[in-house]
C-alpha positions in Angstrom: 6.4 -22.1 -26.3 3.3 -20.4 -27.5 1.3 -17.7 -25.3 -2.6 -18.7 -25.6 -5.5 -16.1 -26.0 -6.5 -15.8 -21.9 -2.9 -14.7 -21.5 0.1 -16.0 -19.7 -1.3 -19.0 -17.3 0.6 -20.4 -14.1 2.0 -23.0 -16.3 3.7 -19.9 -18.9 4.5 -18.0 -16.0 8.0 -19.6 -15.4 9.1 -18.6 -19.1 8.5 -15.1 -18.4 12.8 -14.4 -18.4 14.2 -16.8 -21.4 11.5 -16.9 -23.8 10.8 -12.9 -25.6 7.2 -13.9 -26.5 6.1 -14.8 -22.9 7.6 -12.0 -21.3 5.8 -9.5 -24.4 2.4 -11.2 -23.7 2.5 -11.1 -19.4 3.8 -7.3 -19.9 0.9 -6.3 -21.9 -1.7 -8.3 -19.9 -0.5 -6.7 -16.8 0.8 -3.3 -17.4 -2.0 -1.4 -17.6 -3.6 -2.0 -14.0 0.2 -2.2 -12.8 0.9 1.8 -13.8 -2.6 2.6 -12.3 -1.7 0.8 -9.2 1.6 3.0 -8.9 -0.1 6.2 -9.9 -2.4 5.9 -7.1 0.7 5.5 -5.1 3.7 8.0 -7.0 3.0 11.6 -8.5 6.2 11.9 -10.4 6.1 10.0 -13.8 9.7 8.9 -14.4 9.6 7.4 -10.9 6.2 5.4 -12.0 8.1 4.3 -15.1 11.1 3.1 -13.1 9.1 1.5 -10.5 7.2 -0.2 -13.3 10.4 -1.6 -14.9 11.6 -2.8 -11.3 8.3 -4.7 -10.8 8.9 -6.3 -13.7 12.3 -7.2 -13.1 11.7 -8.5 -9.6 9.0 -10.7 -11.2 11.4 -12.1 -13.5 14.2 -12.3 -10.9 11.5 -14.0 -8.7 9.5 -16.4 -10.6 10.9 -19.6 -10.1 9.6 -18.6 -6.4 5.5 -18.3 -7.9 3.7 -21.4 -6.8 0.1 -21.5 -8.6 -1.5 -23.3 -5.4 -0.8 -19.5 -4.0 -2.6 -17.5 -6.2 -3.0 -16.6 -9.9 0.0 -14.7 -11.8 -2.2 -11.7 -11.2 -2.0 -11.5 -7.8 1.4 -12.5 -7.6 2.6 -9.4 -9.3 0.7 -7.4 -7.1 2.5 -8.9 -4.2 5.9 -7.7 -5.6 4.2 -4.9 -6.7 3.6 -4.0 -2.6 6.4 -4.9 -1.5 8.8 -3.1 -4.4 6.7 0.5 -4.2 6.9 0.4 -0.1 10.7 -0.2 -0.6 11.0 2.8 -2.6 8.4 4.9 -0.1 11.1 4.0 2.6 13.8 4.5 0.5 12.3 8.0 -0.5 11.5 9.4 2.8 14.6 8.5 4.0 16.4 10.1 1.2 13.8 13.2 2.4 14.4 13.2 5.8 18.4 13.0 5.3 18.1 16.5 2.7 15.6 17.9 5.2 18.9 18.1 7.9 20.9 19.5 5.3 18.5 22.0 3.5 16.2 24.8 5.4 12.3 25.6 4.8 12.2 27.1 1.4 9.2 30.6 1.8 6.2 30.6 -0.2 5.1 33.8 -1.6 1.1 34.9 -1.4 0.3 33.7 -4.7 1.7 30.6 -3.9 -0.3 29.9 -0.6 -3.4 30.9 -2.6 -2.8 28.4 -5.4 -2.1 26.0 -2.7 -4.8 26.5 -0.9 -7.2 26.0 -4.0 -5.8 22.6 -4.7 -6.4 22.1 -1.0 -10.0 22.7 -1.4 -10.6 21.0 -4.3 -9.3 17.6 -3.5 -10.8 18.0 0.3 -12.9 14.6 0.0 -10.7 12.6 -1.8 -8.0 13.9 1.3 -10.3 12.9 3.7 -10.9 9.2 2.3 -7.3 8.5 2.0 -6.6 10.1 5.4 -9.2 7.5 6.9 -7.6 5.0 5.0 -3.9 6.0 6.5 -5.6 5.1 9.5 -7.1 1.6 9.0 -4.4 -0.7 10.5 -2.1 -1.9 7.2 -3.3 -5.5 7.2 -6.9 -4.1 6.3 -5.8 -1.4 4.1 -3.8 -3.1 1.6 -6.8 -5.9 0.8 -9.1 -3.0 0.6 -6.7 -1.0 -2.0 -6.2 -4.5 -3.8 -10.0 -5.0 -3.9 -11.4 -1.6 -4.8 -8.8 0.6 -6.5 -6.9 -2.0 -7.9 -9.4 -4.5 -9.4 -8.5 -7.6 -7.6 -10.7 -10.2 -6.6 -10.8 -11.1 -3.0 -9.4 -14.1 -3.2 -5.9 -12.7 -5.7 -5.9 -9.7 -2.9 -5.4 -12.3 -0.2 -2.8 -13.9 -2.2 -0.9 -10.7 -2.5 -1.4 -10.7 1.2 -0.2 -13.5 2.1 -3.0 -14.8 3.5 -6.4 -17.1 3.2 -9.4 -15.9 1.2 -11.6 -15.8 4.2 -8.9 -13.6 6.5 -9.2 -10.7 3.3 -12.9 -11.0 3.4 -13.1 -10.1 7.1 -10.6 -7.4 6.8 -12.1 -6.0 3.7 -15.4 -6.1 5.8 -13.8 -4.8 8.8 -12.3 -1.8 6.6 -14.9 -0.6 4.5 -17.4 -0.7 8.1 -14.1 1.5 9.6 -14.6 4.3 6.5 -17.8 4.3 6.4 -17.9 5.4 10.2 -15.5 7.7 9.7 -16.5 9.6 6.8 -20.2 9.3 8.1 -18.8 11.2 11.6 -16.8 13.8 9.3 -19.8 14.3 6.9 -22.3 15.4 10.4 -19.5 17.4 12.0 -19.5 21.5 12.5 -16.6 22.8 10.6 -18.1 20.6 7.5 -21.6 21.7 8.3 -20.5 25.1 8.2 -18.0 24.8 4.7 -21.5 23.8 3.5 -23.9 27.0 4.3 
C-alpha cells in the first residue's frame, strides 16, 4: 500500500501497525505539532519523548477503533493525545503526593529564592493566562487549547472532544469571552497598576 503526497488519509489510517511505510509517513506528518502539544503540557524532555512514543502506540493499539465519519486522523490523535498525557498528569501527581508523605520540605537558600523569584517575574503574564485558563471549566478549556495552541480547526477540536462542531464553537466562544474578562479585570487592578509605576 502506497502513502500519497497529502499524507496518511482515513482510508491509510488502519495500516498504520502492519505496513512500516504507513506508520513512517503518519509519524512524520503528525509528530511535530504532537511534541509541541506535550511541551506545552510536560517540562522534562525524556518524559515528552516517552509520552510521544505512548501516543503513538495507543494510536496503533487503537485504530481499528478510528471511524472517519468522527473526525480526520488529525484530530483523532489528539484525542488520544488528551487522554494519554492526563493519564500520566494523574499518574504523576499521585506518584507526587505518595513521596510528599514520605519525604519532608527540602530549604532553599537566598540565592535560590532570588533566582526563583526572577523566573517568577518574568513569566508573570504568561502565569496569569494559564491560571485563567485553569479556571475555565475543562469542557471549554480543552477546545480552546486544541484551537489556539495546538493548531486544530474547530471542527478536528470537537472531534477530539467528543462532541459536534457547533457545541466547540460555543465553548471556544464562551472561553475566549471568559479570558478576556479576566485578564481585562487583572490588567485595571491595583497591585498591577502599581508593578507598573
Amino acid at each position: 500500500m502506497s502513502v500519497r503526497d497529502g499524507g496518511v488519509g482515513p482510508e491509510q489510517l488502519r495500516w498504520i501497525g502492519t505496513d512500516p511505510d504507513i506508520f513512517e509517513a503518519f509519524y512524520r506528518e503528525h509528530v511535530e505539532n504532537l511534541q509541541r502539544f506535550i511541551a506545552r503540557r510536560v517540562a522534562d524532555r525524556a518524559r515528552a519523548a516517552d509520552l510521544t512514543a505512548e501516543i503513538f502506540l495507543a494510536a496503533i493499539e487503537s485504530v481499528d477503533r478510528y471511524r472517519p465519519g468522527a473526525g480526520t486522523p488529525r484530530a483523532w490523535l489528539y484525542g488520544i493525545a488528551r487522554v494519554v498525557v492526563a493519564n500520566d498528569t494523574r499518574r504523576r501527581a499521585a506518584e507526587r503526593r505518595r513521596e510528599e508523605q514520605w519525604r519532608g520540605s527540602d530549604l532553599l537558600d537566598g540565592d535560590d529564592v532570588a533566582r526563583i523569584d526572577a523566573r517568577i517575574d518574568a513569566a508573570a503574564r504568561a502565569r496569569e493566562l494559564y491560571a485563567a485558563m485553569d479556571r475555565l471549566p475543562e469542557s471549554e478549556r480543552a477546545v480552546l487549547e486544541l484551537v489556539a495552541l495546538d493548531d486544530l480547526s474547530v471542527a478536528e477540536a470537537a472531534a477530539a472532544a467528543g462532541v459536534r462542531p457547533a457545541t466547540a464553537r460555543v465553548r471556544l466562544f464562551r472561553a475566549r469571552r471568559k479570558l478576556r474578562a479576566e485578564l481585562e479585570e487583572a490588567d485595571q487592578s491595583p497591585q498591577r497598576k502599581e508593578g507598573r509605576a
